[in-house]
N, C-alpha and C positions, 0 to 999 in steps of 0.2 A: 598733159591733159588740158583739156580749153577749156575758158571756162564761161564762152557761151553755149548755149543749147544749140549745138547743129538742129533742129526740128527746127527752132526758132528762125535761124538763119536760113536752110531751105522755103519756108512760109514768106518768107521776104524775098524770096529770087521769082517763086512760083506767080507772087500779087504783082511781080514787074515783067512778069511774060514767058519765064522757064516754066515749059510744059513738064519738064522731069529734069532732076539733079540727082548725077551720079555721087556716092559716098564718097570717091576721092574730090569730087567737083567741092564738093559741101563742106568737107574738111578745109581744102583751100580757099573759101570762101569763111570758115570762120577766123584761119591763119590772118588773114589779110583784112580783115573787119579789123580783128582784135588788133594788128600792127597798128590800123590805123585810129581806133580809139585811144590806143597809148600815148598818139603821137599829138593829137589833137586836146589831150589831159594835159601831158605836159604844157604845151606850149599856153591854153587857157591856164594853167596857175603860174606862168611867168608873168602871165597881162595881171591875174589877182594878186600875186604878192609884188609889182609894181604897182600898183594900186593903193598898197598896204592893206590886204585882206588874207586871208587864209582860207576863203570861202569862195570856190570857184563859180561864179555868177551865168547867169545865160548869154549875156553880153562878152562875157572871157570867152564862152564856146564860141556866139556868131566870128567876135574879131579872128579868134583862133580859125576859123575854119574856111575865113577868106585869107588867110594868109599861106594856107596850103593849097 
């Protein structure tokens, strides 16, 4: 079970120019969010607990997200 809202995530493909998103489309588009927020967590709480925080900051996201 995923645990964003496919509604949510089809509303983000339609405001970027998909006129329609079939149900398997929208499932692998929430597979593949979710992969990639995991991966983008991770890697911002290596830059914060290099840091010495335990509070993942908006600056651990940006660094994180140009490193991918």
């Amino acid at each position: 079970m995923a645990d964003l809202p496919i509604a949510a995530v089809v509303r983000i493909a339609k405001k970027n120019g998909a006129e329609r998103v079939g149900s398997d489309a929208a499932e692998a588009l929430v597979v593949k969010a979710e992969k990639y927020i995991a991966q983008l967590t991770k890697e911002a709480n290596k830059l914060a607990e290099h840091a010495g925080r335990k509070t993942i900051k908006k600056e651990d996201v940006d660094l994180a997200s140009k490193s991918n």
